[in-house]
C-alpha positions in Angstrom: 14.6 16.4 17.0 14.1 14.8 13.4 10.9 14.5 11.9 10.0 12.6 8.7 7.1 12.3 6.0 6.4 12.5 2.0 6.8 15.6 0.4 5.4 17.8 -1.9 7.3 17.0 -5.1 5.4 14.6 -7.8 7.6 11.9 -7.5 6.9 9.0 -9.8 3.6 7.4 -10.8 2.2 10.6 -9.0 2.0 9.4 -5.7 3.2 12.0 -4.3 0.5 14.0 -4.6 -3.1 14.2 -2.4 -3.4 11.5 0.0 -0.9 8.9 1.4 -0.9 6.5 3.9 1.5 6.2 7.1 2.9 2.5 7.4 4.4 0.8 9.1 6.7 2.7 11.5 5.7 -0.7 13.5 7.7 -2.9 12.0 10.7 -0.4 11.6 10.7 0.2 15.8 10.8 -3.9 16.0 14.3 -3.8 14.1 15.1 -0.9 16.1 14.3 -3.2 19.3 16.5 -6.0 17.6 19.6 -3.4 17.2 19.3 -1.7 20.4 21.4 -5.0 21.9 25.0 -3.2 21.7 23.6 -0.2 23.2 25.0 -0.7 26.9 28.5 0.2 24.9 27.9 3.7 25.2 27.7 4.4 28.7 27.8 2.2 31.7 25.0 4.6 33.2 22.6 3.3 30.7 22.2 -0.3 30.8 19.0 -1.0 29.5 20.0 -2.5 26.3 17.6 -0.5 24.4 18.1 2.9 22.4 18.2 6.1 24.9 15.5 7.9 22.2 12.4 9.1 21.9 9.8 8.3 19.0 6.8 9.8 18.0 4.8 8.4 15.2 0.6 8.4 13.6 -1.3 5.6 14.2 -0.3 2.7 11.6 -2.7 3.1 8.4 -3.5 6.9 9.5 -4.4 8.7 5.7 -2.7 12.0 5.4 -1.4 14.4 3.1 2.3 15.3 1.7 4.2 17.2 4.3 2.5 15.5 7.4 4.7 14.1 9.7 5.0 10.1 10.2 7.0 10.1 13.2 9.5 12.3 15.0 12.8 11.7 16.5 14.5 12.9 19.8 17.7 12.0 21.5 19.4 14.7 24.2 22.9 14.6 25.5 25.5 12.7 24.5 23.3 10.6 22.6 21.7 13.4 20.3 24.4 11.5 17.0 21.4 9.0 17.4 19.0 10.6 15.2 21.5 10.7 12.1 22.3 7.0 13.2 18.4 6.0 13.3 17.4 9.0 10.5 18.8 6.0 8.2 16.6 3.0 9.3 13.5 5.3 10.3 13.3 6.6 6.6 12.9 3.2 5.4 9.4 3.4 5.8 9.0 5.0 2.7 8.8 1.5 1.0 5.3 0.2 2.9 4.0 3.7 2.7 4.5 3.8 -1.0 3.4 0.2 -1.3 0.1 1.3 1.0 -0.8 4.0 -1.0 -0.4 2.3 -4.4 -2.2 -0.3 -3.2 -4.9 2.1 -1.9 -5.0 4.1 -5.4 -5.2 0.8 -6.9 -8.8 0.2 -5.2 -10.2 3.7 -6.1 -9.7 2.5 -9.7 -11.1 -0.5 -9.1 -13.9 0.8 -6.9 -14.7 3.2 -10.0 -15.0 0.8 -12.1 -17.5 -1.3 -9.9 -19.3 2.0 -9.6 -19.9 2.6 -13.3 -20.4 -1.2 -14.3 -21.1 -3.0 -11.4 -24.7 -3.9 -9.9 -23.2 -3.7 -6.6 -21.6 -0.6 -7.2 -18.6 0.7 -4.6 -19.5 -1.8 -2.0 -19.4 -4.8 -3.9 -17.7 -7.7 -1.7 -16.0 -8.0 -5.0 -14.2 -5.2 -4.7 -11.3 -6.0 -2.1 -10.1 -9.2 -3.9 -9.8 -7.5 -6.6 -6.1 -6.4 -7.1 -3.6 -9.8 -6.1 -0.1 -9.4 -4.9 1.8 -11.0 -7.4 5.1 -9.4 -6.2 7.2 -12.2 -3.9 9.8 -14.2 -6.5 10.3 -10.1 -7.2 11.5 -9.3 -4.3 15.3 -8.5 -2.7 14.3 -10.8 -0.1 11.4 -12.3 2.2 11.7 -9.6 4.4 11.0 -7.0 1.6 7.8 -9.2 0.9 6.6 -9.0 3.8 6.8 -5.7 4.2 5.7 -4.9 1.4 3.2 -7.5 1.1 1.4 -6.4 4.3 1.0 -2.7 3.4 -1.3 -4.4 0.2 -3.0 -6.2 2.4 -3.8 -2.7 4.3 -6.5 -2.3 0.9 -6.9 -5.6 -0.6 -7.9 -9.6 1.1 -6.0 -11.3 -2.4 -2.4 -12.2 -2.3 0.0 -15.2 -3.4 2.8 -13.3 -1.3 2.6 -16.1 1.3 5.4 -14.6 3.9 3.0 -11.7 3.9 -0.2 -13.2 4.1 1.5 -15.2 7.4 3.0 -12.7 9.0 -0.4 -10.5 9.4 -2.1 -13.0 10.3 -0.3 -14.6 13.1 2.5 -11.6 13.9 -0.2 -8.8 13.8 -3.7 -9.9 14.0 -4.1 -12.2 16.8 -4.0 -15.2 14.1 -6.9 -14.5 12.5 -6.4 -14.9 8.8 -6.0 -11.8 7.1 -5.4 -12.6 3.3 -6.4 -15.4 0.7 -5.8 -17.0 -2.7 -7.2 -19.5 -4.9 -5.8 -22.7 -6.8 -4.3 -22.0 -10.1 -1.7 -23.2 -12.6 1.3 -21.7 -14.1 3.2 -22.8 -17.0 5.2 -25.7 -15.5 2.0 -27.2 -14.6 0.4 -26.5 -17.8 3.6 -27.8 -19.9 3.8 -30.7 -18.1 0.5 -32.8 -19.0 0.5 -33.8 -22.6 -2.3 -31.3 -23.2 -4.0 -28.1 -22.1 -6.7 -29.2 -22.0 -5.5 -32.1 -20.3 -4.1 -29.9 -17.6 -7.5 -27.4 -17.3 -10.0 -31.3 -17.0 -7.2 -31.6 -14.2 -8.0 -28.5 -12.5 -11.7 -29.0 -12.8 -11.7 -32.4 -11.3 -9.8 -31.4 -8.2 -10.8 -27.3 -7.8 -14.3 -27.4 -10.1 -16.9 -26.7 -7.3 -14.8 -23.4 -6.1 -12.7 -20.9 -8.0 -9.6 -21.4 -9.5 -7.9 -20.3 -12.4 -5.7 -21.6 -15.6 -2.6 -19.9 -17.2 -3.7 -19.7 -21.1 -0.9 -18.8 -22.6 1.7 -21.7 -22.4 1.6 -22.1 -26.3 -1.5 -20.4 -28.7 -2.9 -17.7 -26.3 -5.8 -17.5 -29.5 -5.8 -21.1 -30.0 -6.3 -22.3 -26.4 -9.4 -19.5 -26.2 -10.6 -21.0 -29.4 -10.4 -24.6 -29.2 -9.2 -25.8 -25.4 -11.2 -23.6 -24.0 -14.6 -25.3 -26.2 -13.0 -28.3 -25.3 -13.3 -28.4 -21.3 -16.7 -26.1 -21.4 -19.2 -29.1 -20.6 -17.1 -30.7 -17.9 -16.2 -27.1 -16.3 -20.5 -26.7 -16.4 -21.0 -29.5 -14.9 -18.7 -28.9 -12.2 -20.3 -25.7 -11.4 -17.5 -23.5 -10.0 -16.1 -20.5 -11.0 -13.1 -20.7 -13.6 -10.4 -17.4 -14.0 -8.8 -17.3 -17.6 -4.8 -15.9 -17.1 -3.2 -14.4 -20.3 0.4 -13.7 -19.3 1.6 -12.1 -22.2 1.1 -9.5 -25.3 -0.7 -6.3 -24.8 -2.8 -6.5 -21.7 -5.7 -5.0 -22.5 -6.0 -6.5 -25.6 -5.2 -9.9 -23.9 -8.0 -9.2 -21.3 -10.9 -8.2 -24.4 -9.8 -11.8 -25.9 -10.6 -13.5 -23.1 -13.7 -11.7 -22.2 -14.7 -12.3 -25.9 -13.8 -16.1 -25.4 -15.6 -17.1 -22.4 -18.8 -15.2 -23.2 -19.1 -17.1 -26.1 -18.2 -20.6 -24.6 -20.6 -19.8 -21.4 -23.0 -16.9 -22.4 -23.8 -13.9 -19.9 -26.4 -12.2 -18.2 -26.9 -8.2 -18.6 -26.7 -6.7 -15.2 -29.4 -3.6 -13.9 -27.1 -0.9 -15.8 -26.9 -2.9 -19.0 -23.0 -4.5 -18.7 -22.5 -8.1 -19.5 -21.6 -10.3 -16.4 -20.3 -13.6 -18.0 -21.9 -16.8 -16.4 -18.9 -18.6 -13.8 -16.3 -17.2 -15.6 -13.6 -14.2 -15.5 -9.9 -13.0 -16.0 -7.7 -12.5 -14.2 -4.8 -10.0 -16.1 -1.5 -10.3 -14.0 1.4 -9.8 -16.6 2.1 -6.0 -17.3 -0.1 -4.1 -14.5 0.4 -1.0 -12.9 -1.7 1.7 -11.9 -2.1 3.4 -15.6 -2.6 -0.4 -16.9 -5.3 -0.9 -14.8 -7.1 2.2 -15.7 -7.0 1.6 -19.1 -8.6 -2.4 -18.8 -10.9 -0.8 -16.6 -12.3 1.6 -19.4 -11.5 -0.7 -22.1 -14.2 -3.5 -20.7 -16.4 -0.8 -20.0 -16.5 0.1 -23.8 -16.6 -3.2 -24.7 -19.8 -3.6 -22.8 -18.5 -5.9 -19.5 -18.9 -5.1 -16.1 -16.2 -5.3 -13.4 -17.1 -8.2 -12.3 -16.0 -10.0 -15.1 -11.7 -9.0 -14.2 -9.4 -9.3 -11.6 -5.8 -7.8 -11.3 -2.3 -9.1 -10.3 0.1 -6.7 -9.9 4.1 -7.9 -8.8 7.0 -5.9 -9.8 4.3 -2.6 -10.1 3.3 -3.6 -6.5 6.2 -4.3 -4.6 9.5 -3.2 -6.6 8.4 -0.2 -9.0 8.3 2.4 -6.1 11.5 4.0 -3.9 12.1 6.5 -1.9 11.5 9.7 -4.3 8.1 8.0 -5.4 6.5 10.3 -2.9 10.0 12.2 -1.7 9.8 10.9 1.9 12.6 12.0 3.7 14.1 12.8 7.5 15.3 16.3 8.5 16.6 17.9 11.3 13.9 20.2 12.7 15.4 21.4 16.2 18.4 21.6 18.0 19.5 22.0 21.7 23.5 23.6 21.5 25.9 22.6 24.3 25.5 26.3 25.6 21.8 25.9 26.2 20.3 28.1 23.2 17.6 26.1 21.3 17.0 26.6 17.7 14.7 25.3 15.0 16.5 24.0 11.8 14.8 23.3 8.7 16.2 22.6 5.4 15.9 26.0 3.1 12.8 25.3 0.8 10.6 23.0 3.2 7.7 23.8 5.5 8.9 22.4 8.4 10.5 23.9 11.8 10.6 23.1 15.0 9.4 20.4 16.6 5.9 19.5 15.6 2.3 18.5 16.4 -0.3 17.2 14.0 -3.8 17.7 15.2 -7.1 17.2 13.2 -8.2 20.1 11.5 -12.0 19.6 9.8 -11.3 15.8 9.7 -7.7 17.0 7.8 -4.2 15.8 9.5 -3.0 19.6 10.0 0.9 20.3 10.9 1.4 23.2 13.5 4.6 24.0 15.7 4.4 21.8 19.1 5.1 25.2 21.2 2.3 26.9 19.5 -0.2 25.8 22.3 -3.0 25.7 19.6 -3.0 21.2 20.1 -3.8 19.7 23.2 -2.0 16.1 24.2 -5.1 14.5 23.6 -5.5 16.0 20.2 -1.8 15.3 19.1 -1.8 12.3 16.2 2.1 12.0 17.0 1.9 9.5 19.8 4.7 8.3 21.7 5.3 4.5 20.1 8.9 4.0 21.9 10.9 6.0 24.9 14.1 4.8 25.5 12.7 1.3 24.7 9.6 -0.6 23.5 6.4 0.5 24.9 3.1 -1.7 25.6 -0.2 -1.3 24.1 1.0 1.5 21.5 0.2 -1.0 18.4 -3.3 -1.9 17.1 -3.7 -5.3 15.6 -4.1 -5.5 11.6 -7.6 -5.4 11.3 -7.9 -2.0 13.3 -5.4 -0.9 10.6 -7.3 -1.6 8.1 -10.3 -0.4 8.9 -8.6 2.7 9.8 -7.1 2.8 6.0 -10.9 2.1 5.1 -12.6 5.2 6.5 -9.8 7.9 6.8 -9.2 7.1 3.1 -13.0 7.7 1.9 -13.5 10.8 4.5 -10.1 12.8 3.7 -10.0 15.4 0.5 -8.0 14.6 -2.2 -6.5 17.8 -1.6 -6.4 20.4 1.2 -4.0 23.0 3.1 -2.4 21.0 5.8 0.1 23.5 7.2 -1.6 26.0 9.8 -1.3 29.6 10.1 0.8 29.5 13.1 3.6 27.2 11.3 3.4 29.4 8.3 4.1 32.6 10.3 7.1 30.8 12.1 8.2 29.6 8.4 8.0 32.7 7.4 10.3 34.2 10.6 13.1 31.6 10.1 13.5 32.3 6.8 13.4 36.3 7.1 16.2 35.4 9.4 18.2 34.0 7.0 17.3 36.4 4.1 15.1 34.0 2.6 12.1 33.6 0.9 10.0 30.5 1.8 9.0 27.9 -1.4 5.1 28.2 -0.1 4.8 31.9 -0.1 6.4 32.2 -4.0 
C-alpha cells in the first residue's frame, strides 16, 4: 500500500504549512479510468479492462493539515508493480491541491481586508468575486486550465479561464453554472479605435447599465486617469453602471493608489460606517503582478490610504495557475506497507517521515487525525479515507461541485491554523519502526 499527502517542509510561498486542501483525486481516477483500457494485457483471468487496484481517498475539497493522507493505494499479487506505475499519475494531484489552497489563502486576505474596511465585513457577497483567474493563455495546455482553474473556483465565483468555468459547470455540477466574468477590454481593443476614450464611450454604450471594465494603460497610464478618464465621466454617469479601471503595468500597488486617487476624484465617494471611502460606481481591478504577498500589500496600502475593499478586485494568472509545483507544499507518494512472497507483512516508511503502515484518518476535535488502520482506535464509519475506486470506477463516490465547495467553505473557517494531527498510537509505532532500525524519528528530535 502507498499513501500520499503534503508534507511538513515550507515549501514555497509557505503553503506548506497549516491548512491545505485535498483536490481533486476525482479527476486524476477519471484518467486512471481512461488508461485502464490495455489492462486485459496482463492476465487473461482479469478481463475487466479496468486497473486490478484499490483507492482510498478524502472527500474532494476536505481541509486538512500537512501529513494527512489524500488517498491511499493497494494492489496485491502479481499486480502489486501497480502502485509505482500509478504512484506517478496519483501524485499529480499536487497541482489542484496547491492551486485550492492558494486560492483559499487568497480569500482569507481578502476576507481580512473586508473585515477591517468593509461595511459588510467577512460576509460581504463581495467577497468571493473578488480574486479572478487570470491564468489560461499561461497554461501548458487546456487540460492544465481546467484543472487548475476548477480548484480556484473551489474559493472564488470570478474567472476568465473559460475551459474551467465549463467544465464545472456542466462535467461536475449538474450544469448549473458555477463561475462568472464581466465584459472588458484589453489592449488590442483599446489600440484599435482611434482613441481611448473612443474605445471606453464604446464600452459604455454597449456594457454601461452593468459592470465592465477598461484596460488603462495602452499608452499614458497618468494621462488616461487624468484626462480620458474626465472625458467619458458624464456619459459613464449617465449610464449608471459600474465601471472597473485595469492598470496592467508598473508597480502594482502604486498603480492601484493611482487609480483609486483618479476615480474618486472624477466620481466622488461616500464614507462607509467605519470611516473608509467607497468610491461611487467605480473600482480597480489590479491583475498584472499578483500573488499572495502582492495582494497583502494592496490590501494594507488602500487601507492606509483611507479606501475600503470594496473599492479593488484581483486577477491573479501565472501566480494562480503556474507559480506552484510539487515541492510548494512537498506532496509526495510513499510506500507504507508491504506483503512479501513468503507471507510476512511489513510497514515501510521512508526514514524521516511520520508515516507507517497502512493508515486511517478519523476526526479528532473537528481536526483530520492520522492513526495506523490496525490500531482499532477508527471505526469504518469514522474513516475520512473512503473507498473512490476498487478494481474499477465506483458509483455515487463523487459529490457535485457545489457540495465541494461548500465543504471548502466550512472545513476551512472551523479547522486551526495549526494543530497535532498524528495520534499517539502512530507515534508509538513510529517510534518502534525506527528503534528497529537504530533510528531516531524527525518528530521526537
Amino acid at each position: 500500500a502507498w499513501t500520499a499527502g503534503a508534507g511538513a517542509g515550507t515549501g514555497q510561498m509557505g503553503l506548506g504549512l497549516g491548512r491545505c486542501i485535498g483536490a481533486s483525486v476525482h479527476i486524476v481516477v477519471l484518467l486512471l479510468e481512461c488508461l485502464s483500457s490495455g489492462h486485459s494485457t496482463l492476465s487473461h483471468t482479469h478481463i475487466t479492462g479496468f486497473f486490478p487496484v484499490k483507492l482510498e481517498a478524502l472527500p474532494e475539497g476536505t481541509c486538512i493539515h500537512a501529513r494527512v493522507p489524500v488517498y491511499q493505494i493497494t494492489a496485491t499479487g502479481e499486480y502489486s508493480p501497480l502502485c509505482t506505475f500509478l504512484e506517478t499519475m496519483l501524485t499529480m494531484i499536487w497541482y489542484p491541491t496547491s492551486v485550492a489552497t492558494l486560492s483559499r489563502r487568497s480569500r482569507d486576505v481578502v476576507e481580512a481586508s473586508f473585515g477591517r474596511t468593509s461595511d459588510g465585513g467577512t460576509s460581504s457577497p463581495l467577497v468571493e468575486g473578488r480574486l479572478v483567474d487570470f491564468g489560461f493563455r499561461g497554461c501548458t495546455s487546456v487540460e492544465q486550465s481546467i484543472i487548475g482553474g476548477c480548484a480556484h473556483l473551489l474559493s472564488f465565483t470570478s474567472s476568465d479561464t473559460m475551459s474551467a468555468a465549463f467544465y464545472a459547470q456542466f462535467k461536475l455540477n449538474g450544469g448549473r453554472p458555477v463561475g462568472q466574468s464581466i465584459p472588458a477590454t484589453e489592449h488590442s481593443v483599446m489600440t484599435s479605435w482611434p482613441t481611448e476614450a473612443a474605445a471606453m464611450s464604446n464600452m459604455i454604450d454597449n456594457f454601461g447599465t452593468g459592470i465592465y471594465a477598461c484596460v488603462m494603460d495602452s499608452y499614458d497610464y497618468c494621462k488616461a486617469l487624468s484626462e480620458v478618464l474626465p472625458s467619458v465621466a458624464t456619459h459613464k454617469v449617465a449610464r449608471g453602471g459600474y465601471l472597473v479601471l485595469r492598470p496592467d503595468s508598473g508597480d502594482p500597488t502604486e498603480a492601484v493608489l493611482m487609480a483609486l486617487s483618479a476615480a474618486d476624484k472624477v466620481f466622488g465617494s461616500v464614507l462607509n460606517s467605519k470611516g473608509f471611502r467607497v468610491i461611487k460606481g467605480c473600482g480597480v481591478i489590479q491583475g498584472d503582478g499578483i500573488d499572495l504577498l502582492t495582494m497583502e500589500k494592496i490590501s494594507r496600502a488602500i487601507e492606509e490610504a483611507g479606501y475600503a475593499a470594496d473599492n479593488v478586485s484581483y486577477g491573479m494568472g501565472g501566480g494562480l495557475l503556474q507559480k506552484v509545483n510539487r515541492d510548494t507544499m512537498s506532496f509526495a507518494t510513499k510506500l507504507c506497507h508491504i506483503i512479501y512472497e513468503d507471507g510476512r507483512p511489513a510497514d515501510i516508511m521512508k526514514q524521516p517521515q511520520t508515516d507507517t503502515g497502512i493508515l486511517a484518518v478519523k476526526r479528532v476535535n473537528g481536526v483530520p487525525t492520522v492513526f495506523p488502520a490496525d490500531s482499532g482506535e477508527v471505526a469504518p464509519h469514522e474513516n475520512l479515507l473512503r473507498v473512490v475506486y476498487d478494481k474499477g470506477p465506483l458509483e455515487g463516490v463523487w459529490d457535485d461541485f457545489d457540495t465541494v465547495r461548500a465543504r471548502v467553505a466550512s472545513e476551512w473557517a472551523a479547522l486551526p491554523r495549526t494543530a497535532d494531527n498524528i495520534s499517539v498510537s502512530l507515534r508509538e509505532k513510529v517510534q518502534h519502526q525506527m528503534a528497529l532500525r537504530g533510528k531516531v524519528p524527525a518528530m521526537a528530535r
